[in-house]
C-alpha positions as CSV (number, residue, x, y, z in Angstrom):
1,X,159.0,-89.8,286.6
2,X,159.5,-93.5,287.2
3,X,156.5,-94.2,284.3
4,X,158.4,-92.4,281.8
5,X,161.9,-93.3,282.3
6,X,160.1,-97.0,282.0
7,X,158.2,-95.5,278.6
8,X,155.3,-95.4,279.4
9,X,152.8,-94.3,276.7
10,X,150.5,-91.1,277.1
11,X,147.5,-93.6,276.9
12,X,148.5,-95.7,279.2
13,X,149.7,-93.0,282.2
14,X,146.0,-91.0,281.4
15,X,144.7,-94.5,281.7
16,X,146.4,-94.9,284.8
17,X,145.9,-91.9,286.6
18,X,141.8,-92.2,285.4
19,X,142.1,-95.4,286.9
20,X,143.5,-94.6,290.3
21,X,141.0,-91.4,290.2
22,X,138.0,-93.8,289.4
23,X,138.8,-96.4,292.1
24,X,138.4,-93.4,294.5
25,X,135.5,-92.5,293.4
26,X,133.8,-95.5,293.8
27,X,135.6,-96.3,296.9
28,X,133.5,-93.0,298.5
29,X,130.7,-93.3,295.9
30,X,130.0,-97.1,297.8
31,X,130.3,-95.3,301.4
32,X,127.8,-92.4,301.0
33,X,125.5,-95.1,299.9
34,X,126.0,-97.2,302.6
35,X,126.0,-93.8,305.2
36,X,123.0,-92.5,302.7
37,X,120.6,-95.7,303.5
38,X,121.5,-95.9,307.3
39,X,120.8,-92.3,307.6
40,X,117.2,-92.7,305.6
41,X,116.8,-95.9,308.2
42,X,117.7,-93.0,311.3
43,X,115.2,-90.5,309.5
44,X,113.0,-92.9,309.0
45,X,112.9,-94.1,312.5
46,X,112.7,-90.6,313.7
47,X,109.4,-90.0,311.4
48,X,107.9,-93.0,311.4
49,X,108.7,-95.1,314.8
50,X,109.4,-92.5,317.6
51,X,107.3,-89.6,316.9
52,X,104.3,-92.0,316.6
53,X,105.5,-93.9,319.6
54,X,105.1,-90.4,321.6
55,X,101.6,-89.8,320.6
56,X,100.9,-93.4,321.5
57,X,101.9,-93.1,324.7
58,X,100.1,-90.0,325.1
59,X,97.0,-91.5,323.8
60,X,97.6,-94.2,326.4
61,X,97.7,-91.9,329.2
62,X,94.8,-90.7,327.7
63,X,93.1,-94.1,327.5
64,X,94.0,-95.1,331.4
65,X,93.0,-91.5,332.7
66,X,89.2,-92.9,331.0
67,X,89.5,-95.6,333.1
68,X,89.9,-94.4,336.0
69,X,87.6,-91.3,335.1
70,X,85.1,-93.4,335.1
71,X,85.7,-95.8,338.1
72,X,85.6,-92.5,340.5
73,X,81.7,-91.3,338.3
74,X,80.2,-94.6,338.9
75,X,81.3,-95.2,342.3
76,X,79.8,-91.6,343.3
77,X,76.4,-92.0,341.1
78,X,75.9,-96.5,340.4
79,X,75.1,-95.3,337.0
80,X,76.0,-98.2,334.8
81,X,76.2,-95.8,332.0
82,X,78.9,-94.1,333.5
83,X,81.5,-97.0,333.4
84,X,80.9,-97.1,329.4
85,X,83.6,-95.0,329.2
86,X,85.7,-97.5,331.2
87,X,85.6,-100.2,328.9
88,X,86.2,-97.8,325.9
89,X,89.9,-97.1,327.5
90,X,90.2,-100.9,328.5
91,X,89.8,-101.2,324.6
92,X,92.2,-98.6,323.6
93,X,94.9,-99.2,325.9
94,X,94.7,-102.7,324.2
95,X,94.9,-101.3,321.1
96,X,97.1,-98.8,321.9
97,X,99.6,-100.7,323.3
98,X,99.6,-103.2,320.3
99,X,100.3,-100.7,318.1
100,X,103.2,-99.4,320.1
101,X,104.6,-102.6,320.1
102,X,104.7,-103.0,316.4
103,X,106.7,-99.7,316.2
104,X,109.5,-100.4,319.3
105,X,110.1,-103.8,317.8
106,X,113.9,-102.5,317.6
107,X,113.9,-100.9,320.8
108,X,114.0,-103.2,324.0
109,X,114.2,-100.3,326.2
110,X,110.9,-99.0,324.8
111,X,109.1,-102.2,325.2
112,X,110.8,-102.8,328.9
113,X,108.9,-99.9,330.1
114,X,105.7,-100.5,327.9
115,X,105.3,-103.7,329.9
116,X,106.3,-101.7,333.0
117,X,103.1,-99.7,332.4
118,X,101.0,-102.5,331.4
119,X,102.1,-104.5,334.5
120,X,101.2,-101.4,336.8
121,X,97.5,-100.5,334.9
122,X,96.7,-104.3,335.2
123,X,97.9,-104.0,339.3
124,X,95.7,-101.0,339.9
125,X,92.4,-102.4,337.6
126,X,92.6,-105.9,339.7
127,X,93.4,-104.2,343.1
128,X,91.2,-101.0,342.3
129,X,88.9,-100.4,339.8
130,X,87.8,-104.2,339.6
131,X,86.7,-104.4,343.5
132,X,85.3,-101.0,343.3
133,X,83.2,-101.6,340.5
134,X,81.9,-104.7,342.4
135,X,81.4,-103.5,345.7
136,X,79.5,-100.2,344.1
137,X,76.9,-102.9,342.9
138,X,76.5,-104.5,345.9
139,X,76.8,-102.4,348.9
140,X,76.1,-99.1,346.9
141,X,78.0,-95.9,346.7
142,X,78.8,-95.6,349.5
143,X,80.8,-98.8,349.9
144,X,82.5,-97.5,346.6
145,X,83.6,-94.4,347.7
146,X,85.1,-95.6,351.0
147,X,87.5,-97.9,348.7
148,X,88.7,-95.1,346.6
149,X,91.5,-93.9,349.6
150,X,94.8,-91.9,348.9
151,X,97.1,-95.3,348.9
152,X,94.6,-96.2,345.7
153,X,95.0,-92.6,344.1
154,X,99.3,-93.4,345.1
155,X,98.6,-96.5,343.1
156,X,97.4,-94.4,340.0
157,X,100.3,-92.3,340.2
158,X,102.3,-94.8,339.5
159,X,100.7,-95.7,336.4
160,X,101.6,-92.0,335.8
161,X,105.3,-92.7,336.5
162,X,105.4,-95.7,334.6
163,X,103.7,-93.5,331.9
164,X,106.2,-90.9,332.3
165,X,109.0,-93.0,332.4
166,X,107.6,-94.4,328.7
167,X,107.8,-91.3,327.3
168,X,111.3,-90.6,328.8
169,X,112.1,-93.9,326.8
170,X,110.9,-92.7,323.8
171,X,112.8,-89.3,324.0
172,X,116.0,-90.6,325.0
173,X,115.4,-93.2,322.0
174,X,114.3,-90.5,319.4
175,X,117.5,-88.3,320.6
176,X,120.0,-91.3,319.9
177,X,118.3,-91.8,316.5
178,X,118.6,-88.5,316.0
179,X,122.3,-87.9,317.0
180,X,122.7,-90.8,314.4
181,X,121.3,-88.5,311.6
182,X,123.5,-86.0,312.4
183,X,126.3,-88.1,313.0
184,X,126.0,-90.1,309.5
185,X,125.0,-86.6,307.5
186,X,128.3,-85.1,308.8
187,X,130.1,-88.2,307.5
188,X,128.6,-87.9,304.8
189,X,129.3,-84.4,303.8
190,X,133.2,-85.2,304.7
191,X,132.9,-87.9,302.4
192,X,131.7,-85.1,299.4
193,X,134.2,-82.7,300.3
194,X,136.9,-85.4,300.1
195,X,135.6,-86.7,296.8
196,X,135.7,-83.0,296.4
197,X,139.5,-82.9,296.9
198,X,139.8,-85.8,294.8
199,X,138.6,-84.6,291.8
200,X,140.4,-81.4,292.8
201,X,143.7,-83.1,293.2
202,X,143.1,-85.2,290.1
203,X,142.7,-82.2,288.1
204,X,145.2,-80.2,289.0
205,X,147.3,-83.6,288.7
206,X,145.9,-84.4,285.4
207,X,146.5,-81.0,284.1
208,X,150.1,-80.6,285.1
209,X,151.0,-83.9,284.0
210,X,149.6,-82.9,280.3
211,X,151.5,-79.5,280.8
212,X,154.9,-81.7,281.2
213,X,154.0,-84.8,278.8
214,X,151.6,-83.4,276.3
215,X,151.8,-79.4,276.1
216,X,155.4,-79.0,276.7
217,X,157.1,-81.6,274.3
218,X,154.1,-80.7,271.7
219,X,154.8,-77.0,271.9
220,X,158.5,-78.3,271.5
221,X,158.0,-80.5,268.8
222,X,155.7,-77.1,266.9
223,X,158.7,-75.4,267.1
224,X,161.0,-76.9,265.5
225,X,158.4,-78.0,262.8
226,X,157.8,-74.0,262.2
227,X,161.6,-73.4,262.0
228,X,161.9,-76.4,259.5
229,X,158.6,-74.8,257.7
230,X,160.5,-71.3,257.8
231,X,163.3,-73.0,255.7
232,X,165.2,-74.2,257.8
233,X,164.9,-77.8,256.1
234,X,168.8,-78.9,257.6
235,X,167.2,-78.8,261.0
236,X,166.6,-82.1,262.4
237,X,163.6,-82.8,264.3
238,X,163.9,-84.4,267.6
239,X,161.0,-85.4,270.2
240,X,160.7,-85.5,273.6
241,X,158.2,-86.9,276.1
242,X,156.2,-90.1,275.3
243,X,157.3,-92.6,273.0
244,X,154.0,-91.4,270.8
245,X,155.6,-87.8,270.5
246,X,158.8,-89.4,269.6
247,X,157.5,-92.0,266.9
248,X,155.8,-88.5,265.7
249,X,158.7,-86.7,265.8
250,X,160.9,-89.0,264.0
251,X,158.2,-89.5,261.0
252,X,158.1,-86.1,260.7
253,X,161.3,-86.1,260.4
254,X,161.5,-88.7,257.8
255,X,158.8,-86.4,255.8
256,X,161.5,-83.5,256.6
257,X,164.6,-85.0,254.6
258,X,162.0,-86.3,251.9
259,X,161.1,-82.9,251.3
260,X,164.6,-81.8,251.6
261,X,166.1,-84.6,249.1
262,X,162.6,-83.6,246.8
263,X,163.8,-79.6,247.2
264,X,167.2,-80.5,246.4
265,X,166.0,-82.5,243.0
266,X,163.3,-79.3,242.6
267,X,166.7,-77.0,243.0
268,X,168.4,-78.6,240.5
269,X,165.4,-79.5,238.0
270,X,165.2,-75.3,238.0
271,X,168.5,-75.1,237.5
272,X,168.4,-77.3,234.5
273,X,165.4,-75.7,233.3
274,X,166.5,-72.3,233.6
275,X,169.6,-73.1,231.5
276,X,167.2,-74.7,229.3
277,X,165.5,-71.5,228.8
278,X,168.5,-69.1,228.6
279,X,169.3,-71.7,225.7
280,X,165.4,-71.7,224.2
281,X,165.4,-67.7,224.8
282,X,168.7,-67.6,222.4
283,X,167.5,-69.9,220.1
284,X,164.4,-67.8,219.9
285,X,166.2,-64.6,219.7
286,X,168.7,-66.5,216.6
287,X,165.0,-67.9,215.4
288,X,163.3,-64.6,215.6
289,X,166.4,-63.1,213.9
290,X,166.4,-65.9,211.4
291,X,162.7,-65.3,210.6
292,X,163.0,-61.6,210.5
293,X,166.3,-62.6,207.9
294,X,164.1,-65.0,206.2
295,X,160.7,-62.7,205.5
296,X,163.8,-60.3,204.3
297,X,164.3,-62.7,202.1
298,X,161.2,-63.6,201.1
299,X,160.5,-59.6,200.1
300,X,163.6,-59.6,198.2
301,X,162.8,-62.7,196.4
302,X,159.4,-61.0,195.7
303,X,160.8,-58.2,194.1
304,X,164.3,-58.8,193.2
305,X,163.9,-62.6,191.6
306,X,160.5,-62.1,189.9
307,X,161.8,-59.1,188.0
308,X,165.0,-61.3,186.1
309,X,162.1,-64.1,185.6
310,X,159.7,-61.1,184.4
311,X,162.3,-60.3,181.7
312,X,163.2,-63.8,181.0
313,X,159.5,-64.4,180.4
314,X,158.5,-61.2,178.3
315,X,161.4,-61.7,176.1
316,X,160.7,-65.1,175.5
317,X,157.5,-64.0,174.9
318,X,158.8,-61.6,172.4
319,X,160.8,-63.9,170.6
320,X,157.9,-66.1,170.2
321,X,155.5,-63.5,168.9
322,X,157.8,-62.2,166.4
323,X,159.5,-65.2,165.4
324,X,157.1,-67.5,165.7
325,X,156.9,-70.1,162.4
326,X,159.5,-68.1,161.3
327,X,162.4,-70.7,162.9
328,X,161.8,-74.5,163.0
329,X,159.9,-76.2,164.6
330,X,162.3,-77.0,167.7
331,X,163.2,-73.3,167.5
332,X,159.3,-72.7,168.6
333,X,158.9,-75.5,170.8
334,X,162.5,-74.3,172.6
335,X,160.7,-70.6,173.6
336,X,157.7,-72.0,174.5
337,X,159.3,-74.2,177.3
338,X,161.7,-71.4,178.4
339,X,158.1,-69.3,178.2
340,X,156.2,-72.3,180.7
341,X,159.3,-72.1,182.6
342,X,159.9,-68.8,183.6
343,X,155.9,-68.8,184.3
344,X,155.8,-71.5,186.1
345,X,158.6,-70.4,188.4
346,X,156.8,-67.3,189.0
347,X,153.6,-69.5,190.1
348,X,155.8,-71.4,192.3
349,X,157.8,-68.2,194.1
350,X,154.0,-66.3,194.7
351,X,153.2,-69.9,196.0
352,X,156.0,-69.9,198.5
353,X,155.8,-66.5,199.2
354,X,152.0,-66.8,200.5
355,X,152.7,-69.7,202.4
356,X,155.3,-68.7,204.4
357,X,152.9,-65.4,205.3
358,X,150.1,-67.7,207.1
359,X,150.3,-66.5,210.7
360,X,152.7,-64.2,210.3
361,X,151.1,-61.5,208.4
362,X,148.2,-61.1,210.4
363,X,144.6,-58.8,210.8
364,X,143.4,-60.3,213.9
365,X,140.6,-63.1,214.6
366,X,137.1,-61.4,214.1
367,X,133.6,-63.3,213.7
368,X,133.5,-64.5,209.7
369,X,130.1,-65.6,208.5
370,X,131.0,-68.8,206.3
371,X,128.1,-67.9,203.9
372,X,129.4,-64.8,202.7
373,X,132.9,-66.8,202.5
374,X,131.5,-69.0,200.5
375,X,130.0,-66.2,197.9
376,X,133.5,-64.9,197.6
377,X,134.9,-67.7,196.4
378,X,132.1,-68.9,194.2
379,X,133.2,-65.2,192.3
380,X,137.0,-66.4,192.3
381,X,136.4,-69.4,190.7
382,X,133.3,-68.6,188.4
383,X,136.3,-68.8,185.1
384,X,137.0,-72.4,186.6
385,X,133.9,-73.3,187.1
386,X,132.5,-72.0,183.9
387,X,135.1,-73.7,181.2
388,X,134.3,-77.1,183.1
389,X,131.0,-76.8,183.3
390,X,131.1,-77.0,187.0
391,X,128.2,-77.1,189.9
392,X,129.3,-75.8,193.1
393,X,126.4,-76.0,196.0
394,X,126.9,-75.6,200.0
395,X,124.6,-75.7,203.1
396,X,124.0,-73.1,205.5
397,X,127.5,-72.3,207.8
398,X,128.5,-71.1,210.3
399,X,129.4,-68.4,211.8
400,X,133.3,-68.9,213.6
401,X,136.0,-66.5,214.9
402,X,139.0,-66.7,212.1
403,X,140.6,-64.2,209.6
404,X,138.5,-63.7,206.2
405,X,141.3,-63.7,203.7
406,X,142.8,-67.4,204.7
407,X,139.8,-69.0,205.0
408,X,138.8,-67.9,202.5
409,X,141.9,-68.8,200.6
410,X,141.4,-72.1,202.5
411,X,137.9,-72.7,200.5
412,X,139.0,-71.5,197.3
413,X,142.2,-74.0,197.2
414,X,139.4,-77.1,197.9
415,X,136.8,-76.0,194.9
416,X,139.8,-75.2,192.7
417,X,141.2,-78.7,193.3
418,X,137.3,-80.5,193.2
419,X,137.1,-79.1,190.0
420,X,140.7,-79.6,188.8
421,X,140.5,-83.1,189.7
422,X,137.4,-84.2,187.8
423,X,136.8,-87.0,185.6
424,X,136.3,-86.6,181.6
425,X,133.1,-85.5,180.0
426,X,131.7,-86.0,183.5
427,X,130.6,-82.5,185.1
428,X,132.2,-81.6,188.4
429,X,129.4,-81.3,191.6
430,X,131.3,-79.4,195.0
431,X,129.5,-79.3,197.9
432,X,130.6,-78.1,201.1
433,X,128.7,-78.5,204.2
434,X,128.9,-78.2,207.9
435,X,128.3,-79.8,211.3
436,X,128.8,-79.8,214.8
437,X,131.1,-82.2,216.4
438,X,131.3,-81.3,220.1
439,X,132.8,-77.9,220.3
440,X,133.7,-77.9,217.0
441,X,132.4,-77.2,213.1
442,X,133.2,-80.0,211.0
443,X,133.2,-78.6,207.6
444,X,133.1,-80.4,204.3
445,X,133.9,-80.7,200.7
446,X,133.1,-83.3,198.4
447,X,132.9,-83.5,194.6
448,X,132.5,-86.5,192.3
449,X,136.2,-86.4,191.0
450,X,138.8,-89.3,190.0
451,X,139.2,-89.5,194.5
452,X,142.6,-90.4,196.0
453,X,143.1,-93.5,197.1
454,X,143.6,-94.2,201.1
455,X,147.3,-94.6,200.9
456,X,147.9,-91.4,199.6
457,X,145.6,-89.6,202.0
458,X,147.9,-88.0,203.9
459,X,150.8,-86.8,201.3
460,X,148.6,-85.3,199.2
461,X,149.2,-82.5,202.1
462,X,152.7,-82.4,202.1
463,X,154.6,-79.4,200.7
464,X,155.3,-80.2,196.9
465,X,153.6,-83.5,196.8
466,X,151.9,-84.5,193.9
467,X,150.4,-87.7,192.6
468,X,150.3,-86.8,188.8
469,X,152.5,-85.1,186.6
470,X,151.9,-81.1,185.8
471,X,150.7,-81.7,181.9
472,X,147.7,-83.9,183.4
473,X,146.6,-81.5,186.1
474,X,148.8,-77.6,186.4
475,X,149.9,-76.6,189.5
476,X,152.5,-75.9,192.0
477,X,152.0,-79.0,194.4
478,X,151.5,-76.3,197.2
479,X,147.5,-75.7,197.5
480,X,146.6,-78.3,200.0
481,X,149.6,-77.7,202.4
482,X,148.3,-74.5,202.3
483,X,145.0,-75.7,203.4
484,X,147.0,-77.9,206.1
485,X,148.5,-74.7,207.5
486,X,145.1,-72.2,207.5
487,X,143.6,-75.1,209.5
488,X,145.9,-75.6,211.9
489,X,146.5,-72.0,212.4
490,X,143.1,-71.5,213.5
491,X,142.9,-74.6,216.1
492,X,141.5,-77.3,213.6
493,X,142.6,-80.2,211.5
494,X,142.6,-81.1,208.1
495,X,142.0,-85.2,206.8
496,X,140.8,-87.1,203.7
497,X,137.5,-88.9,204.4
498,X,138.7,-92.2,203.0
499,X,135.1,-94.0,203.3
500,X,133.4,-92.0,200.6
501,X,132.3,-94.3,197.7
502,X,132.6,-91.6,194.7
503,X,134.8,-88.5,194.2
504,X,136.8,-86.8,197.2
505,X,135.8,-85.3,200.6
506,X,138.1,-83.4,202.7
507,X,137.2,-82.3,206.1
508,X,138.3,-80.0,208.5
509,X,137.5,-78.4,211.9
510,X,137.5,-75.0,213.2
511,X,136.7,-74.1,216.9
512,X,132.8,-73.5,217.4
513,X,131.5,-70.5,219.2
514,X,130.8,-70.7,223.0
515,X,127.1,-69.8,222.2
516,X,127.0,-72.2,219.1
517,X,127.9,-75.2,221.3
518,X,125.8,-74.1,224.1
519,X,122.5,-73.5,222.2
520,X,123.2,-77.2,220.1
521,X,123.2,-78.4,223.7
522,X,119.3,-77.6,224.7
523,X,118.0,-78.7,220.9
524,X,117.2,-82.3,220.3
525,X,119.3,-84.3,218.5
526,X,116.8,-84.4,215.6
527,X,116.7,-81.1,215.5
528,X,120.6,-80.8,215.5
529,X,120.9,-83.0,212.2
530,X,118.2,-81.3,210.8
531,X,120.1,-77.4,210.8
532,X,123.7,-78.9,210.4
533,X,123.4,-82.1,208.5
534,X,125.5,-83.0,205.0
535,X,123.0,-82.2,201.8
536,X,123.2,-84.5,199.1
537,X,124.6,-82.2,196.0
538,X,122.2,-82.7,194.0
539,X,119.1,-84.0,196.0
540,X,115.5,-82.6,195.2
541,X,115.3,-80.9,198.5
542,X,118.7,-79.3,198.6
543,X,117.3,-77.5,195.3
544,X,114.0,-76.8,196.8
545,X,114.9,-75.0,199.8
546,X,118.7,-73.5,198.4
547,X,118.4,-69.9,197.3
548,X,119.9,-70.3,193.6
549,X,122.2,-68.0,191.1
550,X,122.3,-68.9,187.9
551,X,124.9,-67.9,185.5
552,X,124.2,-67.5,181.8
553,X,127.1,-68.0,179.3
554,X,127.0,-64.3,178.1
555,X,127.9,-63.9,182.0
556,X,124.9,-62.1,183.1
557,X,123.5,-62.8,186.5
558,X,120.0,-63.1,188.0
559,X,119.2,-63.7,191.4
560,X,115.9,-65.9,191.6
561,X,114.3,-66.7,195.5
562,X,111.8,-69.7,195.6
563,X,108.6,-68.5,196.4
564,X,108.3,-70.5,199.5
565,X,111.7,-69.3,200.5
566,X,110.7,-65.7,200.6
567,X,107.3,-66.1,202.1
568,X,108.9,-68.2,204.8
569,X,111.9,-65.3,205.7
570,X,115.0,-68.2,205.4
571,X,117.6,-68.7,203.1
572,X,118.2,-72.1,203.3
573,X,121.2,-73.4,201.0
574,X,123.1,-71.9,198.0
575,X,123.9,-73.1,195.1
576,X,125.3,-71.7,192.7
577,X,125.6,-73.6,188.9
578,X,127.8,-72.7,185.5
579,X,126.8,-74.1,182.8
């Protein structure tokens, strides 16, 4: 309580409490090692010092009962042999008693009544065994045997004792070592079960303290985010618990009135855009009235102005076939401009009239084959192209999604104006060509006219526009803005190429289609220039490989295939001459 009225971070009490935990640890962690290796030392002495200090002293017992085995054998038969075995046990008592030695090093006790037996078994071989070895050589057995009494036998015994007393020794040793195992293994499993506890208490210390710093204020600070995320975005956010949860807390709720200041500017933004809309929808509605109104219009000045300008113009017409060189000469040049008038005027209302119905009156974008285009308006302009002695010539096109009759009207407006615009006594060439240009069909027409220079490149598509007066070159200004608007109502563009040397080229784009652009992709760019490249007009190879209609003057027609065209199954170019 005290950490967090002083702020403590989250960090730093986890820290803490980890801390205090891990001192604890190694606190008890040090003392089980220090209990661990003195209880190895007590196992270890129990193994290795006492048990073999036992069968030591057994194998001395063993070693002095030899000895005195054979004292009693050789003073009953003189054998020399017999006292072999003596010396044998002299040896291993020696050795025997080193070796015990080594091993009760730490236990004085042990060694006190070693030396107690050692004492007692030298006593009895220098008052016993010694002068009845001697004696039995000298006097014979019977001298032996006389020495060998019950106070010598009482003398053994006490070798026995001091034996006995050894081994008591040893027990009462092995016991305490023992009693320290047990001693330092119990300490040693209290110490577990309190590092036990420890890590218990630490737990269940750790985990509550999360549960009031960490879960509580989190599950807090959740809730009030979820009632700001259920719209509630007037609701301040406030944290609780360590200073980390309230720096959170207040950031979030710096993100909370940023939103709500954003939501407010959204709010109104709709607002203004609705009221926008109600405005665009009425303007619609008044422009979709207005249109309606206007194509009303446009039907009436169809019908109801072209029949007044028919009249005008037949009468006129009239007057000049009957009266004609009858009158003066500014009588007949009078009716022959009223005549050009009222034509003309007719020229210019049909103009309008089709204009104004690109996009509106529609049939629907369906796959047109350019080609076949191309044919039909080769036929429209066959009178043009015949009186000026005109060539007209185009690749192979594509194939695009459109409607036939405008682009078709589209084509026809740029070989009527090719071979309007031509140059004296030189014959027109139009060729139109096509290729691909990313995802779309750039599409070409160029002749070898009088060309338009670059400043003028982009009126010549305005509504009305024209660069030269009606007597040089007829027309109602309107052809290429019609152009202009086909194009663009079918996703493409319309520009003068101003680089060409000779004549005029217009381009234009139309969309490609998705298979078009994904089959250029896998073909080489060699073989993509190849199929889609500009042909010259008039270039040997054009000719070779084009299939070719000639038109006579009497106006028969005669389809003629190259040889190598028809062999080969392609049709190559057209071209189509007048002449």
């Amino acid at each position: 309580m005290r950490a967090y009225q002083q702020g403590w971070t989250l960090r730093r009490r986890v820290v803490a409490l980890l801390g205090v935990v891990l001192v604890l640890l190694l606190g008890l962690a040090a003392a089980e090692a220090t209990l661990a290796a003195k209880n190895r030392q007590n196992i270890d002495a129990v193994l290795l010092k006492t048990g073999p200090l036992r069968v030591q002293a057994q194998e001395l017992m063993s070693a002095l009962l030899d000895q005195e085995t054979a004292v009693r054998g050789y003073a009953v038969n003189a054998d020399r042999k017999d006292l072999a075995p003596y010396q044998a046990g002299l040896d291993r008592e020696r050795d025997t008693s080193a070796e015990m030695r080594k091993l009760a090093v730490n236990y004085p006790d042990v060694l006190r009544a070693l030396g107690v037996v050692e004492q007692r078994a030298a006593q009895w071989r220098s008052g016993v065994a010694e002068p009845v070895i001697s004696t039995t050589e000298r006097s014979g057995p019977s001298a032996g045997q006389a020495l060998i009494t019950d106070q010598t036998r009482q003398q053994f015994d006490g070798i026995r004792s001091a034996v006995n007393d050894l081994q008591g020794e040893i027990v009462e040793v092995r016991q305490r070592t023992a009693d320290k195992v047990n001693a330092t293994s119990n300490v040693l499993v209290v110490l577990l079960i309190i590092a036990a506890l420890v890590v218990a208490v630490a737990g269940a210390v750790l985990l509550l303290s999360l549960d009031r710093i960490l879960i509580r204020p989190l599950a807090d600070l959740v809730g009030q985010v979820r009632e700001v995320a259920s719209g509630d975005y007037r609701h301040r956010i406030e944290g609780s618990g360590p200073p980390e949860f309230r720096m959170l807390a207040d950031d979030i709720d710096i993100m909370r009135q940023k939103i709500a200041r954003e939501l407010d500017e959204v709010r109104e933004a709709r607002e203004r855009i609705e009221w926008v809309n109600s405005q665009l929808q009425k303007q619609a509605e008044e422009l979709t009235r207005s249109n309606r109104d206007l194509e009303q219009f446009a039907y009436v000045a169809s019908h109801d102005l072209q029949e007044p300008l028919r009249k005008v113009a037949s009468f006129c017409q009239l007057l000049q076939r009957r009266y004609s060189g009858q009158l003066d000469e500014r009588a007949d040049q009078y009716i022959a401009f009223a005549v050009d008038g009222a034509q003309r005027m007719q020229r210019l209302i049909n103009d309008l009239l089709a204009f104004s119905r690109i996009g509106r009156l529609t049939t629907g974008f369906t796959e047109v084959d350019l080609n076949k285009v191309m044919g039909d308006v080769a036929g429209q302009t066959e009178a043009a192209r015949q009186y000026a002695h005109a060539e007209l010539t185009w690749d192979r096109l594509p194939v695009i999604r459109g409607e036939e009759p405008l682009l078709t009207n589209l084509l026809a407006n740029l070989v009527s104006n090719s071979i309007k615009f031509r140059r004296p006594d030189v014959p027109p060439r139009v060729h139109v060509s096509a290729r691909l240009v990313d995802d779309e069909w750039e599409i070409s027409c160029r002749d070898n006219g009088i060309g338009i220079e670059p400043e003028f490149a982009d009126k010549i598509f305005v509504i009305f526009q024209r660069l030269h007066s009606k007597d040089a070159y007829p027309g109602t200004g309107i052809g290429l803005a019609i152009v202009k608007k086909i194009a663009e109502y079918h996703g493409g563009r319309v520009w003068v190429d101003t680089d060409t040397a000779e004549g005029t080229t217009i381009r234009f784009t139309l969309p490609a289609l998705p298979e078009d652009v994904e089959a250029a992709r896998t073909v080489e760019p060699a073989g993509v220039e190849e199929s889609t490249g500009d042909l010259a007009a008039t270039g040997d190879g054009a000719e070779d490989a084009a299939v070719s209609v000639a038109r006579q003057p009497d106006g028969a027609g005669r389809e003629e295939t190259p040889e190598g065209a028809a062999r080969d199954g392609t049709t190559g170019g057209m071209k189509e001459t007048v002449g």
